[in-house]
C-alpha positions in Angstrom: -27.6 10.3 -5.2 -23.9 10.2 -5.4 -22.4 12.0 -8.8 -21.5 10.5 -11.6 -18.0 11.8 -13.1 -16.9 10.9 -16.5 -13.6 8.8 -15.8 -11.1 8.2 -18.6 -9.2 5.3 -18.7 -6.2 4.5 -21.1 -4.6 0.8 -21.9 -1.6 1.1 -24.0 -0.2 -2.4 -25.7 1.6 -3.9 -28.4 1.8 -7.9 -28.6 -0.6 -8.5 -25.8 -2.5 -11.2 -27.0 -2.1 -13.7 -24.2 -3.3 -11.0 -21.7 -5.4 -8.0 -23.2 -8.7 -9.2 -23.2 -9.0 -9.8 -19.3 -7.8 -6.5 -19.6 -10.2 -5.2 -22.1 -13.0 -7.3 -19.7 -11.9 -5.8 -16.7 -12.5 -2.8 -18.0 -15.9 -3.0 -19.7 -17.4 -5.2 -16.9 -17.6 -2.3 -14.0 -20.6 -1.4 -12.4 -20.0 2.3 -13.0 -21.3 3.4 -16.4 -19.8 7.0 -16.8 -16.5 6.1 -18.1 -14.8 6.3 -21.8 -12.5 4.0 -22.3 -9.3 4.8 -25.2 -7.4 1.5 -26.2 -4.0 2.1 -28.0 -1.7 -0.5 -30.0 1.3 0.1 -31.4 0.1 -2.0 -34.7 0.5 -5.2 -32.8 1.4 -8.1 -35.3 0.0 -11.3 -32.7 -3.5 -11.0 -32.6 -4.1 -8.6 -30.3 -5.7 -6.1 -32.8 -8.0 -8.6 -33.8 -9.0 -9.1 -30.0 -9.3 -5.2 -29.7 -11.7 -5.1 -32.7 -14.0 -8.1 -31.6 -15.1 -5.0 -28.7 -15.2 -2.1 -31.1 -18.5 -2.1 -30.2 -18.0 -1.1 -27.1 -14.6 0.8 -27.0 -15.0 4.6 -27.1 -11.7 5.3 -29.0 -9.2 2.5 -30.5 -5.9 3.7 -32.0 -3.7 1.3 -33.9 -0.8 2.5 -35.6 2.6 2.3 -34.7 4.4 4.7 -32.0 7.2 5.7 -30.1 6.5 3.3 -27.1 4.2 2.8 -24.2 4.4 6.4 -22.9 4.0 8.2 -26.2 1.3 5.4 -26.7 -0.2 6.7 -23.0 0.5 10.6 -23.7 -1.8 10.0 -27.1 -4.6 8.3 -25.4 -4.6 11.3 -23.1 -4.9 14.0 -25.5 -8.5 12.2 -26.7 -9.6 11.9 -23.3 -12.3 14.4 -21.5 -12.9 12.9 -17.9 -12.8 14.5 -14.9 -11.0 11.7 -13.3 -8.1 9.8 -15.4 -5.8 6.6 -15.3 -4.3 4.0 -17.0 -4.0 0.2 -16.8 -1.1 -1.6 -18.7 -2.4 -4.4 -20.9 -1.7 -7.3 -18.2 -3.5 -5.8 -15.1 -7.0 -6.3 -14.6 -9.4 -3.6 -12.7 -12.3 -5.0 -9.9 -15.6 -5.0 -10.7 -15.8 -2.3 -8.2 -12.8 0.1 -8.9 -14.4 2.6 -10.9 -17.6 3.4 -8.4 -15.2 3.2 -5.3 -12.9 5.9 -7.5 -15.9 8.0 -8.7 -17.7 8.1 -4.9 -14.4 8.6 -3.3 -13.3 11.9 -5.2 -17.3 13.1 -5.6 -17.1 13.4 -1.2 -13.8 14.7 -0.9 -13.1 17.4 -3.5 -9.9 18.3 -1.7 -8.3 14.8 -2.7 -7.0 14.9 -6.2 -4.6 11.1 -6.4 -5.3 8.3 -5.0 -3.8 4.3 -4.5 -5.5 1.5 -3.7 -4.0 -1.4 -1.7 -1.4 -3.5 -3.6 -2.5 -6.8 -5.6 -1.1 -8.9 -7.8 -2.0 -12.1 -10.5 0.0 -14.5 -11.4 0.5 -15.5 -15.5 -2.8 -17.6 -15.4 -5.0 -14.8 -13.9 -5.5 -15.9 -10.5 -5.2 -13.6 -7.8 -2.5 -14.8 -5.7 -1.6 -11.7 -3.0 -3.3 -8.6 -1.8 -0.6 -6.2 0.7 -2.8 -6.1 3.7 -1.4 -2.4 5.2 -2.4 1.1 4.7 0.4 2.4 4.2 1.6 6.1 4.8 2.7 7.9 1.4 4.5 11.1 2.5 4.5 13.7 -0.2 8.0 14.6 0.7 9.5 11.5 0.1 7.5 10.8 -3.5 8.5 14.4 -4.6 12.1 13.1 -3.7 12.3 10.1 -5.7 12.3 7.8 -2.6 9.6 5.3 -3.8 12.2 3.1 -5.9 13.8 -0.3 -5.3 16.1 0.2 -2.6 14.3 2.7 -1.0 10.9 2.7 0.2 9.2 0.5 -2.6 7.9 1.0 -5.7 4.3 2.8 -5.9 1.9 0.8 -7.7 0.7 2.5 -11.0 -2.3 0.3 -12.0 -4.4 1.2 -8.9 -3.7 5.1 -9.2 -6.5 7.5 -9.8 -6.0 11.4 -10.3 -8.2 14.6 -11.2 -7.5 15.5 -14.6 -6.6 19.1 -13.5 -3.8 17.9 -11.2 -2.8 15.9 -14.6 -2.9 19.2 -17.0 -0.7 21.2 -14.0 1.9 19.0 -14.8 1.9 18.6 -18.7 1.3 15.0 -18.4 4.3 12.7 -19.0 7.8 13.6 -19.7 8.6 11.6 -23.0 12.1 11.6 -23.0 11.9 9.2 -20.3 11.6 5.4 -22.0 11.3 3.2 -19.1 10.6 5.6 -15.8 8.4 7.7 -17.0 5.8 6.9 -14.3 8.2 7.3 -11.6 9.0 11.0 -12.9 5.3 11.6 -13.3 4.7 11.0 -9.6 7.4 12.7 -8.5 5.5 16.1 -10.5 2.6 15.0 -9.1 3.6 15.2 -5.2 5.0 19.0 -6.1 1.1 19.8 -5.7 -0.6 17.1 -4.1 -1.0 14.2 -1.5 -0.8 10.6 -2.7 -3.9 9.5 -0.3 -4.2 5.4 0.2 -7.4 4.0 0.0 -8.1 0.9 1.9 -9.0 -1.4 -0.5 -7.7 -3.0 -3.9 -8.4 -1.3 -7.0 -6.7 -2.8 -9.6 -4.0 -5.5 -10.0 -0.9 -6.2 -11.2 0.2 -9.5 -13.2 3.5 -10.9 -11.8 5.5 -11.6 -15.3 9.0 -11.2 -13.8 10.8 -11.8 -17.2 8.8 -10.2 -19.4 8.4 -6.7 -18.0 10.3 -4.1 -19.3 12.1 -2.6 -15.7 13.7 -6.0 -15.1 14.4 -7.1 -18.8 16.3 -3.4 -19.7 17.2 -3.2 -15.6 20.5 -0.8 -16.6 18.1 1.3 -18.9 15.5 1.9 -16.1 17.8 2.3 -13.2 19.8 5.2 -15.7 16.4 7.0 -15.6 15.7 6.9 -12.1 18.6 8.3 -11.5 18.2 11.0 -14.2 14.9 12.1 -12.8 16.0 12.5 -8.7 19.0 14.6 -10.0 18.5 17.6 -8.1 16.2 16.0 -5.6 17.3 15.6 -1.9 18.8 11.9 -1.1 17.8 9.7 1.2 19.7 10.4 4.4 23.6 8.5 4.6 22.1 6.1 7.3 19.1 4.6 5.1 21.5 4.7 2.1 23.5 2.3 3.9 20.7 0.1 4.8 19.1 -0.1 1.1 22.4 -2.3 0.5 21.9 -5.0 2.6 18.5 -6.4 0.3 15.3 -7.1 0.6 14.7 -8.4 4.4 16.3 -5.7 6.1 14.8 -2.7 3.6 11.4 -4.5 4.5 11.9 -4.1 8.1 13.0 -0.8 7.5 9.9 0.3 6.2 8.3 -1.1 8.9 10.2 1.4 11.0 9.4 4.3 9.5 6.8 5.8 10.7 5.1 9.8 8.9 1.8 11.0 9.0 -0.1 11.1 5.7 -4.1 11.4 4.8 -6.2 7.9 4.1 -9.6 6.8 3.0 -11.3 3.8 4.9 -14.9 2.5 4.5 -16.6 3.0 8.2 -19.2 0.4 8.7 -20.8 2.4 11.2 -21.8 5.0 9.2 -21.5 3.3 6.3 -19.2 5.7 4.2 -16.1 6.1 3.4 -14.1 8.2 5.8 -11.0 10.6 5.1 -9.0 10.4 8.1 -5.1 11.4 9.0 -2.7 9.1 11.5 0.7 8.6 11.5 1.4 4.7 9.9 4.7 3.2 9.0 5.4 3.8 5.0 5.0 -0.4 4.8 2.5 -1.7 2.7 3.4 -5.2 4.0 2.2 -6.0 7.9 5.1 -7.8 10.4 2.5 -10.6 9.9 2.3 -10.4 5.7 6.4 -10.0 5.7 6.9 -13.6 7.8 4.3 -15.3 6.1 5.7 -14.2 2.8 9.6 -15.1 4.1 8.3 -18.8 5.2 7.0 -19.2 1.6 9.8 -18.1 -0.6 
């Protein structure tokens, strides 16, 4: 009998109408019963309180009032919260009906693993699931403690399918509220100062594709400000990928493909029909040479 840990899970919105309750759904619908679940809105004015309400029920904690913005809005969800394992899914991103007994198995066996990704997936506007990156790819602490997982870099990491250990969470105070925009990218930066991001080889959660109504493209100046303000200090990519970054999206792709580092992973093994924490040396991709042409001959 595998343990049950109590996982806390935070969703932080304001005017989410359109999307929350596949949200909320996601959310309620695992097959994992030890979880408390903390919903926070900023004293939404379209509905989306009302939608909130119709699962009070079944919500441990709901918060409406207004705030400072989605990471004060996050940070306060936090303080209620008491699991052992902790995350938080935005108010357009959907869990599977798996994700929270994949999570809860994964860091029961392997006590030494304290954050964990699953495999990039996205929805389009109308909830269908339209992509899942097919690679396992390599996350070497060194280059998330040095603010290399960014736009021109080495990708962005994907915050809806993240899992960590509450402990690892309280090391680092939780998030740094002077941030507006990037406060997840500073948090994972804190993160990999004391542990390894370990990929897990399967989806966990996924991310809705609004391109012109998420807050990093809409306020693009605001967020890239921030990024910039949290890797001051932090060692630069070297001159030669600098370079590289400037030439968009194809080349920085193949780039990545290049780049090979050794980094800790977690695989089902149908053999012995477990999951598996292994170590190999994989490029930092989480798109395949096949996923990058079929996605180029689509575009």
């Amino acid at each position: 009998m595998v343990k049950t840990s109590k996982i806390s899970i935070v969703t932080a919105c304001f005017n989410m109408a359109d999307y929350v309750e596949q949200t909320i759904q996601s959310v309620l619908s695992q097959n994992y019963q030890n979880f408390e679940y903390i919903l926070v809105d900023g004293a939404s004015t379209d509905g989306t309180t009302a939608i909130i309400n119709s699962y009070a029920d079944r919500i441990d904690k709901i918060i409406c009032e207004p705030d400072s913005g989605q990471y004060h809005a996050i940070q306060k969800g936090f303080n209620l919260a008491n699991g052992e394992i902790m995350a938080w899914l935005n108010a357009d991103d959907i869990y599977f009906p798996w994700t929270l007994s994949v999570v809860n198995e994964i860091f029961t066996k392997f006590p030494n693993v304290d954050w964990v990704i699953g495999l990039p997936s996205y929805l389009n506007k109308n909830g269908q699931l339209v992509s899942i990156k097919n690679n396992v790819a390599s996350f070497p602490r060194k280059y998330i403690r040095n603010g290399r997982y960014k736009e021109g870099f080495a990708g962005y990491l994907q915050q809806e399918s993240m899992f960590w250990r509450s402990s690892l969470w309280e090391r680092v105070g939780g998030l740094d509220l002077s941030y507006n925009i990037a406060a997840d990218f500073k948090l994972w930066t804190e993160f990999a100062q004391l542990a390894d991001l370990v990929a897990v080889s399967v989806p966990l959660a996924a991310f809705r594709l609004l391109p012109f109504e998420q807050r990093s493209v809409k306020q693009k100046d605001i967020y890239d400000k921030e990024i910039s303000m949290a890797c001051k200090g932090l060692t630069p990519p070297s001159l030669a990928w600098q370079f590289l970054a400037k030439w968009g999206l194809p080349l920085r792709c193949l780039c990545r493909l290049a780049i090979w580092k050794k980094s800790r992973f977690i695989s089902y093994s149908k053999e012995s029909q477990a999951w598996v924490l292994a170590s190999s040396i994989r490029p930092i991709s989480k798109d395949s040479l096949s996923g990058l042409l079929l996605e180029n001959k689509i575009r």
